[in-house]
C-alpha positions as CSV (number, residue, x, y, z in Angstrom):
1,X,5.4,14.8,13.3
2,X,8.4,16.6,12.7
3,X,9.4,19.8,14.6
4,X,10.5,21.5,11.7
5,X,9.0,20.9,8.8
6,X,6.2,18.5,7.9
7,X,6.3,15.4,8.3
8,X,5.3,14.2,5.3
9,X,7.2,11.5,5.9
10,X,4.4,9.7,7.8
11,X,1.5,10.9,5.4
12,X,3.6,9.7,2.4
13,X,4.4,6.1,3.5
14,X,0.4,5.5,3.8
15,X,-0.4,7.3,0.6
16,X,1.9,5.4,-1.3
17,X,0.6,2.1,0.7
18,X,-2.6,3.3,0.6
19,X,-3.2,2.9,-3.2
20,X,-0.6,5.1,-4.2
21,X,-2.2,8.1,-3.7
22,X,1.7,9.7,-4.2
23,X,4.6,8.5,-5.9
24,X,6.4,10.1,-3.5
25,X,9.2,7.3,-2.8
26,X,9.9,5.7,0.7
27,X,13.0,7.6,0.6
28,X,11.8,10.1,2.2
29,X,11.8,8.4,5.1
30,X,15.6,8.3,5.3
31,X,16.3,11.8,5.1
32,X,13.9,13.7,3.6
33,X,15.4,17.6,2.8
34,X,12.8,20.2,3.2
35,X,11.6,22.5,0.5
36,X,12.5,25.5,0.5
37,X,11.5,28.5,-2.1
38,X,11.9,31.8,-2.8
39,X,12.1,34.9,-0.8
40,X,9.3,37.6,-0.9
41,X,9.4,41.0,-1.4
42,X,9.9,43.0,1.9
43,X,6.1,44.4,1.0
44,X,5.4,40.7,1.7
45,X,5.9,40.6,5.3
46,X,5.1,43.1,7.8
47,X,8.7,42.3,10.0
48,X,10.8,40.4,7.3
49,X,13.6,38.8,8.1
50,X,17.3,40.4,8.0
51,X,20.2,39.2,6.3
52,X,22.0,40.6,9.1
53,X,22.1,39.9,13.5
54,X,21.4,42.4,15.8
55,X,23.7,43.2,18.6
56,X,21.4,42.7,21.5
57,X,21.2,39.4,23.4
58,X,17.7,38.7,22.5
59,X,16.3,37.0,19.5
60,X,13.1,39.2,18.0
61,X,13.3,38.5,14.5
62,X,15.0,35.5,12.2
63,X,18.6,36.6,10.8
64,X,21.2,35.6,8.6
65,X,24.7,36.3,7.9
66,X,24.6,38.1,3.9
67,X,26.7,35.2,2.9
68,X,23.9,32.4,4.2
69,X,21.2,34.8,3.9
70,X,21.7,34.4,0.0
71,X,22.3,30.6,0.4
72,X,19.4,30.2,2.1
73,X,17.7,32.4,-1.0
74,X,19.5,30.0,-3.6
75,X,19.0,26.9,-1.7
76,X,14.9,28.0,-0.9
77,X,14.6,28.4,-4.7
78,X,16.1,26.0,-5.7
79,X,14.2,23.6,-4.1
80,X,10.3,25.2,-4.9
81,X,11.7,24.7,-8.6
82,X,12.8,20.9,-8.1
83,X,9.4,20.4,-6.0
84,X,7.0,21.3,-9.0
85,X,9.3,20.0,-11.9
86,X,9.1,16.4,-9.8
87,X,5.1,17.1,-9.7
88,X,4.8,17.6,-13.4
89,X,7.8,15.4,-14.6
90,X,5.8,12.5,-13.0
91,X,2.4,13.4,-14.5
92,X,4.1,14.0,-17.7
93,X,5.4,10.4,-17.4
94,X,2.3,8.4,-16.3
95,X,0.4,10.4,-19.4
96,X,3.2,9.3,-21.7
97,X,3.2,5.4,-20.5
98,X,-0.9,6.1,-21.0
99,X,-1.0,7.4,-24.8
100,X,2.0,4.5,-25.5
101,X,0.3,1.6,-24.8
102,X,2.6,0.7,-22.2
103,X,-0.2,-0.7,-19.2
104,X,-1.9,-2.1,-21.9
105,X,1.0,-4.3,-23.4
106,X,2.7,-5.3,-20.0
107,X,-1.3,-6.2,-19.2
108,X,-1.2,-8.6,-22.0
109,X,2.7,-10.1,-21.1
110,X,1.1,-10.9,-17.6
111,X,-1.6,-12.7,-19.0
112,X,0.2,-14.4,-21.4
113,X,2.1,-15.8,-18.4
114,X,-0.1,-16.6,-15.8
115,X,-3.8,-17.1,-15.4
116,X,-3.9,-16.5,-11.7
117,X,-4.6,-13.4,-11.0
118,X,-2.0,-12.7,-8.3
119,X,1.0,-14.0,-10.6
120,X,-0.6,-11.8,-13.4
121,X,-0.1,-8.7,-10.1
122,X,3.4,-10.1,-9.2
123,X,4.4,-9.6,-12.9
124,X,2.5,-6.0,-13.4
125,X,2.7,-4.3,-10.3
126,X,6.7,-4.5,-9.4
127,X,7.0,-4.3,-13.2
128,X,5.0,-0.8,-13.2
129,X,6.8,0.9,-9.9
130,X,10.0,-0.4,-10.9
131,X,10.1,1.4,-13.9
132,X,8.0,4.7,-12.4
133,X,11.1,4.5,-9.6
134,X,13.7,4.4,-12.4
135,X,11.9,7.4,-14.8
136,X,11.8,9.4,-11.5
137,X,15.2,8.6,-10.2
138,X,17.0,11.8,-12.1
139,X,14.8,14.2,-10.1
140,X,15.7,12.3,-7.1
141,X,20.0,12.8,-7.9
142,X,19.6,16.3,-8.3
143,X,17.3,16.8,-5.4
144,X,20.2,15.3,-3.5
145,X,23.2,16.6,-5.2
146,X,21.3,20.2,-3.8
147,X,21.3,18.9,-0.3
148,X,25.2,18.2,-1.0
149,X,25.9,21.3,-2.4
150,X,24.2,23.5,0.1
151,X,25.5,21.5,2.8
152,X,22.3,20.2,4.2
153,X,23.4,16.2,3.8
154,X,26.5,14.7,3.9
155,X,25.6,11.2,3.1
156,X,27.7,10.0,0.4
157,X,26.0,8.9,-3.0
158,X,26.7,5.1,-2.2
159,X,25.0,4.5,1.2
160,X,21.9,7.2,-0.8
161,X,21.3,5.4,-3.5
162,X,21.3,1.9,-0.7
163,X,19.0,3.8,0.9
164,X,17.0,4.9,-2.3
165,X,17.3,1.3,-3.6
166,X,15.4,-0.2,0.0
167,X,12.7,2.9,-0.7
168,X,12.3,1.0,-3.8
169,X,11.9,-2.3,-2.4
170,X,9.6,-1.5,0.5
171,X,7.2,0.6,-1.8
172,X,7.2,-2.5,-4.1
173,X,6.8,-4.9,-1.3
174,X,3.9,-3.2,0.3
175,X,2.2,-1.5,-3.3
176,X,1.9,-5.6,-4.2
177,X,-0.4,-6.5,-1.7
178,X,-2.7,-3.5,-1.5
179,X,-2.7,-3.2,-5.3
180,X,-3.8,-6.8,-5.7
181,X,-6.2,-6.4,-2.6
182,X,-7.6,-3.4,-4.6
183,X,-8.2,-4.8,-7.9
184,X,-9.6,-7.9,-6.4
185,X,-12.2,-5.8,-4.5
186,X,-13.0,-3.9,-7.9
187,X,-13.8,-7.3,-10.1
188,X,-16.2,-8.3,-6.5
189,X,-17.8,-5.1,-6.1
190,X,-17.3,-3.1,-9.5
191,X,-20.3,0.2,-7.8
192,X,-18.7,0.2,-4.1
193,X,-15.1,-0.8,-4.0
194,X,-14.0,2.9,-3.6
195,X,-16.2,2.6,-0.2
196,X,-14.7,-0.5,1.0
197,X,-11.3,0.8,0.5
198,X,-11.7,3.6,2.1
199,X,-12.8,1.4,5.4
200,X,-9.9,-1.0,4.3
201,X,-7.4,1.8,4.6
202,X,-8.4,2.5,8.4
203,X,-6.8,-0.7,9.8
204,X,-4.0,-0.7,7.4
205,X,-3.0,2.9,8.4
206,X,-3.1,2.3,11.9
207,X,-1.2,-1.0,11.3
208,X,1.4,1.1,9.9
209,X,1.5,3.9,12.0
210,X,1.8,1.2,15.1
211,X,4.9,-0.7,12.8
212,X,7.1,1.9,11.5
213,X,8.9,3.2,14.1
214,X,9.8,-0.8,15.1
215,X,10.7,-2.3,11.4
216,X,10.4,1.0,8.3
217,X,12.4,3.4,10.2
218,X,15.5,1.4,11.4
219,X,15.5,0.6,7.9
220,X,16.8,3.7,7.0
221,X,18.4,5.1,10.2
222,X,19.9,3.8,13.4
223,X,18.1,4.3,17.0
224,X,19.5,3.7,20.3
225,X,17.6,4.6,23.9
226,X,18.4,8.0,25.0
227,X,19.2,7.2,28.4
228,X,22.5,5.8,26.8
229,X,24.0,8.3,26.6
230,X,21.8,11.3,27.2
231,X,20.8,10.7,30.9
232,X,20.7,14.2,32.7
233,X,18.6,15.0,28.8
234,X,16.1,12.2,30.0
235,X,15.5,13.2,33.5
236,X,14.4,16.6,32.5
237,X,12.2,15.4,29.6
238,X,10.4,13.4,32.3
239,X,10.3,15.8,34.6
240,X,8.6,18.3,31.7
241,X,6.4,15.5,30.6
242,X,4.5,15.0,34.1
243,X,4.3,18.4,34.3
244,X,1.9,18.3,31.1
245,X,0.3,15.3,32.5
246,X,1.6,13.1,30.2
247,X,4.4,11.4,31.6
248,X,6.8,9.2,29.0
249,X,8.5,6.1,29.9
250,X,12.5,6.5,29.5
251,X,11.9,3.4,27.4
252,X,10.0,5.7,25.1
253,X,13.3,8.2,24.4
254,X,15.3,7.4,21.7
255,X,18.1,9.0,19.7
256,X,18.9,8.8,15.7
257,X,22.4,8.7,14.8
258,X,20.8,11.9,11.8
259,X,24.5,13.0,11.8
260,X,25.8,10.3,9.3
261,X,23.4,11.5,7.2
262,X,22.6,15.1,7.5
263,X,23.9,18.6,9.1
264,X,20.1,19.3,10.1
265,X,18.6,19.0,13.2
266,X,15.3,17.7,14.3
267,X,13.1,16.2,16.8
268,X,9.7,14.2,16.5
269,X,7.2,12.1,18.3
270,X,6.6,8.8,16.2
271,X,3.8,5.4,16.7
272,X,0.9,4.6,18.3
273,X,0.1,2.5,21.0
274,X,3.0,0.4,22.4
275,X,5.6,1.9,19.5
276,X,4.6,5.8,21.0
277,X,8.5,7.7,21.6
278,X,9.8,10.8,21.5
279,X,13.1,10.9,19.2
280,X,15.6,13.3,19.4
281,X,18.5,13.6,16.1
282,X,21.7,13.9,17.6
283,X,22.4,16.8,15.7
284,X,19.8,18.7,17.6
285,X,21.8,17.6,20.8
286,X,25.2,18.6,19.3
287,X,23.7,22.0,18.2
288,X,21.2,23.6,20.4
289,X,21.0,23.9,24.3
290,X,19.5,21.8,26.8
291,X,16.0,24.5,27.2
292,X,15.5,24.8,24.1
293,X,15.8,21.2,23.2
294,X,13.3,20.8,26.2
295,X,11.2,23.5,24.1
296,X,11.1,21.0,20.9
297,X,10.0,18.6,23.1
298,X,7.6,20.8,24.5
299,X,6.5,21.0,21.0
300,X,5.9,18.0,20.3
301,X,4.1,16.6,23.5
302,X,1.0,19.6,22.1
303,X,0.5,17.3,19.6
304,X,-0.4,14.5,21.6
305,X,-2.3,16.6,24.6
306,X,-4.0,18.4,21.6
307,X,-5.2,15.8,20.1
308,X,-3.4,16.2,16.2
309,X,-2.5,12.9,16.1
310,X,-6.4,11.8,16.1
311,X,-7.8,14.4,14.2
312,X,-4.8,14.6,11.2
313,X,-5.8,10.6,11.3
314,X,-9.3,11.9,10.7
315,X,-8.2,14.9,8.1
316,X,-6.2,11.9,6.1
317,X,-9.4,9.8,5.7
318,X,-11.6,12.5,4.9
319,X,-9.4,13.4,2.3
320,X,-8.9,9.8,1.4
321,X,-12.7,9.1,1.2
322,X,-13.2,12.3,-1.4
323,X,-10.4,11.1,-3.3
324,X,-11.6,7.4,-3.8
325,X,-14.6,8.7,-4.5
326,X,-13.6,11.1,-7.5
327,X,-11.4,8.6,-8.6
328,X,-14.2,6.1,-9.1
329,X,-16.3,8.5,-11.1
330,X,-13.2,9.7,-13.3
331,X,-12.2,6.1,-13.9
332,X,-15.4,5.3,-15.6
333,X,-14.9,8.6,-17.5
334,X,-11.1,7.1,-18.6
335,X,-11.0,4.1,-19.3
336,X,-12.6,4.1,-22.7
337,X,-8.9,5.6,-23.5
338,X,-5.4,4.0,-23.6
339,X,-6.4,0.6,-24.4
340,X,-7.9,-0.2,-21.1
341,X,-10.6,-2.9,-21.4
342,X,-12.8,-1.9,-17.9
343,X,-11.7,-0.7,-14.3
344,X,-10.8,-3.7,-13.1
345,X,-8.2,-4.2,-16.0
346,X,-4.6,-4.3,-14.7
347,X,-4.1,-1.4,-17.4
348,X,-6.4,1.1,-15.2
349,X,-3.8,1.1,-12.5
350,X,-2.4,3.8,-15.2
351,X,-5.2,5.6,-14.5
352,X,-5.5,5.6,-11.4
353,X,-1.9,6.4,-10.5
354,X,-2.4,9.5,-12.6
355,X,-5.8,10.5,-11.1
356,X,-4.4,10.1,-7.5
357,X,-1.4,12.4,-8.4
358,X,-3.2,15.0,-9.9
359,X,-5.4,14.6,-6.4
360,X,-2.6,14.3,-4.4
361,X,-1.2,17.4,-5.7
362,X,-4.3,20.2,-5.8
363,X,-5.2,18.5,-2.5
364,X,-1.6,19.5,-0.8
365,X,-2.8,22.9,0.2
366,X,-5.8,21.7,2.4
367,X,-3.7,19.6,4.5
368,X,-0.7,21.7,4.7
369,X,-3.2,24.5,5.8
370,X,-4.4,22.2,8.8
371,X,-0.5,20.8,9.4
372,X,0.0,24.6,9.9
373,X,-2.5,25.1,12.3
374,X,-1.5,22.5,14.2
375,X,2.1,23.7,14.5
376,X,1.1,26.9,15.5
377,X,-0.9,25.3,18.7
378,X,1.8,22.7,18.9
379,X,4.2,26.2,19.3
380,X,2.1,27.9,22.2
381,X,1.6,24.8,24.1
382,X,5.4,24.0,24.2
383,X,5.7,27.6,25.1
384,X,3.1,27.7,27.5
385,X,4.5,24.6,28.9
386,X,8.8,25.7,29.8
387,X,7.5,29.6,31.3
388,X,7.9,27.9,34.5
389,X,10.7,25.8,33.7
390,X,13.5,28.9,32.6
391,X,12.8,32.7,33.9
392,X,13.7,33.6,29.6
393,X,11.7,31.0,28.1
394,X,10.3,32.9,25.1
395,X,13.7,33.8,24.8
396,X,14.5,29.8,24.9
397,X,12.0,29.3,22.4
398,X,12.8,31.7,19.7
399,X,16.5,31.3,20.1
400,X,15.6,27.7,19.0
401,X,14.0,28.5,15.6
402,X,17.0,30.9,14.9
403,X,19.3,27.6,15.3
404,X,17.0,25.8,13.5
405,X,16.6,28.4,10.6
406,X,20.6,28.8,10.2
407,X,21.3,25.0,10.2
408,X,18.6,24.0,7.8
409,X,18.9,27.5,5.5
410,X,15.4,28.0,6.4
411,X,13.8,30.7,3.5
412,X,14.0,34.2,5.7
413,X,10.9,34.9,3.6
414,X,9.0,33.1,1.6
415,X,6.0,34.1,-1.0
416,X,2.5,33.7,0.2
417,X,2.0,31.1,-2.7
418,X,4.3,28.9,-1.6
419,X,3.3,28.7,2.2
420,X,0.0,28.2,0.8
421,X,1.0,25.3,-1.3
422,X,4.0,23.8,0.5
423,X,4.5,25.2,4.0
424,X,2.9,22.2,6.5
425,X,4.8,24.9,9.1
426,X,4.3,28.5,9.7
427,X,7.4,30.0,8.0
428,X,10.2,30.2,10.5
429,X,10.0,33.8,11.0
430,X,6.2,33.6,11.7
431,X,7.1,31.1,14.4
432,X,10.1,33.0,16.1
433,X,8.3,36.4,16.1
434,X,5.3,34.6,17.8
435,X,7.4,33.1,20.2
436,X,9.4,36.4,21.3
437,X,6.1,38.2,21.7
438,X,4.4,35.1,24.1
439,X,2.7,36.3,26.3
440,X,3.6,40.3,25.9
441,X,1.0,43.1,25.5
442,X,0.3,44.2,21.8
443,X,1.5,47.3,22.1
444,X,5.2,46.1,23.3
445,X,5.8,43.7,19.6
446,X,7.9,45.2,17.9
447,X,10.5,43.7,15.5
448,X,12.9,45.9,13.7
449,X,12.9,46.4,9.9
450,X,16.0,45.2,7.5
451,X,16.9,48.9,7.9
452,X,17.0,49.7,11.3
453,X,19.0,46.7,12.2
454,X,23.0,47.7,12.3
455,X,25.9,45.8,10.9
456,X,27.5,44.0,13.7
């Protein structure tokens, strides 16, 4: 999981393997920019965040300079408008592909060529996502000419759209299989296949979970151990990880070169079994302090002592099992429309891509509501875990989320709606106000308003 913002980066790679339950390209596993949206009104929040620092040493509340406290506002905005035009532009272009004909006449083209069912997928299948990838690919420039503008990535349009074009490629490669695998099981067992690919998706998750930290993510970004060139780093993250009990190997540190790519900074614990590490973006290193990148880690080793990894594994099926299951009952509802001849027609993937959108979509705040309880645990245990480490640590700690907040123009506060909807984190000030106050008696939080706070 990511440190700072979901990781939908994980979720995303099985949904789209996973039937396509998102659209959501494999991009996003190169550098995925967070979303940001709009701020709320100060009656929003009962200790908003300022748009200007205090003068004392400690750090109570999440603050901005006024010049990147309203580039954080445009940048946040920006990017809760781009997130729901992409939702609706891609709904809007499945149901247009739908109403033309379009499954139903590359359906016939593959049959005209091949009798074998898996040629007939080979022709339909890299045919369909090729040209979903291509009708999508607008949204995807913009989304990351604003990273460009607002400074987040500096990764120069040629080596993105290299990246973008290996998203492509993987989604395709893997979608052919699973697709085929899918529509095979439908034509065998026309009343149950929903069931057996919801027990079908439990292996090929964990298979992919256990490969993509050794062949997706090098794809996209380059790894190197830590101990290379972070030693003194290593030492104290094994020192802090048999203090939880939980000892990692050095051979289970890594470092991504992020910097070629992006000014953010981040840290996350990636793979199961064997491919289990902790990695660490050298912009994190460049831009924070040793503690408090010993605090990220912190964060990061709750998940795995807590348990989130199992039990998110669990959320995702559960979540997977009621979405198969409504799909099966709307498909039979569906495909008397659009020209598609049964559900096991290549035309119904159509339908299905549309219904596991529209799922995919009303379903995001139920697992971002879970992904932000998780962080929040994921927050005290890290805490919990450095008060013996550094005499200040919730000092540490907080000081850490006010890096992180000023490198990625975190929103200072955003609407309830959109944490509801979008937010797998706490917002940032939630988390920096929680970490000041660690530990301290009720009475003693306090966290100045916008007004109180003096001009430096």
């Amino acid at each position: 999981m990511l440190f700072l913002l979901a990781p939908r980066l994980r979720s995303r790679l099985l949904r789209s393997a996973l039937l396509l339950l998102s659209l959501a390209s494999f991009g996003s596993l190169a550098n995925a920019t967070p979303l940001q949206s709009a701020p709320a009104s100060p009656q929003e929040s009962a200790a908003p965040a300022s748009a200007a620092p205090t003068r004392n040493s400690t750090t109570s509340t999440y603050h901005l300079s006024p010049e990147k406290y309203q580039k954080a506002i445009a940048y946040s905005r920006a990017g809760y408008r781009l997130y729901f035009l992409s939702v609706f532009w891609n709904l809007a272009i499945l149901l247009l592909l739908l109403r033309s004909g379009f499954f139903a006449k590359l359906r016939d083209f593959a049959e005209a060529h091949s009798r074998n069912r898996f040629l007939q997928a080979a022709i339909f299948v890299p045919a369909v996502l090729a040209l979903l990838a291509l009708l999508n690919l607008p949204i995807r420039l913009y989304g990351h000419h604003l990273s460009l503008y607002y400074q987040q990535s500096i990764e120069p349009w040629g080596p993105w759209l290299w990246d973008w074009t290996k998203a492509q490629l993987l989604e395709i490669g893997l979608g052919l299989p699973v697709i085929a695998l899918l529509f095979a099981l439908i034509r065998s067992k026309p009343r149950s296949w929903w069931l057996f690919a919801w027990l079908g998706a439990i292996p090929l998750s964990l298979f992919l979970g256990l490969i993509a930290p050794w062949y997706i993510d090098p794809l996209f970004n380059k790894f190197r151990p830590l101990q290379e060139t972070q030693p003194q780093l290593v030492e104290s993250i094994v020192k802090l990880t048999s203090v939880a009990g939980h000892p990692v190997p050095r051979s289970q540190m890594f470092l991504m070169e992020a910097s070629k790519k992006t000014n953010a900074i981040n840290a996350y614990v990636a793979g199961l079994g064997p491919s289990k590490r902790i990695v660490i973006w050298d912009t994190s290193i460049q831009k924070t302090k040793p503690e408090e990148l010993l605090f990220i880690v912190g964060h990061e080793m709750g998940h795995y002592v807590l348990g989130h990894v199992v039990k998110g594994f669990a959320y995702f099926l559960a979540l997977l099992f009621v979405a198969l299951f409504l799909a099966y009952h709307c498909l039979q509802w569906m495909i008397a429309r659009w020209g598609i001849r049964g559900q096991s027609d290549w035309a119904a993937l159509g339908a299905l891509l549309l219904l596991f959108n529209i799922m995919n979509f009303v379903g995001e705040p139920i697992g971002n509501a879970i992904s932000r309880l998780q962080e929040h645990s994921a927050d005290a245990y890290g805490l919990q875990l450095i008060q013996g480490f550094f005499p200040n640590a919730n000092e540490v700690a907080a000081h850490s989320f006010q890096v992180l907040g000023e490198e990625d123009l975190d929103d200072p506060n955003p609407p309830k709606f959109i944490v509801l909807w979008l937010y797998s984190h706490p917002p940032l000030n939630d988390r920096l106000r929680f970490a000041y106050d660690f530990g301290r008696p009720a009475q003693s939080q306090t966290h100045p308003e916008p007004n109180q706070i003096p001009d430096r």
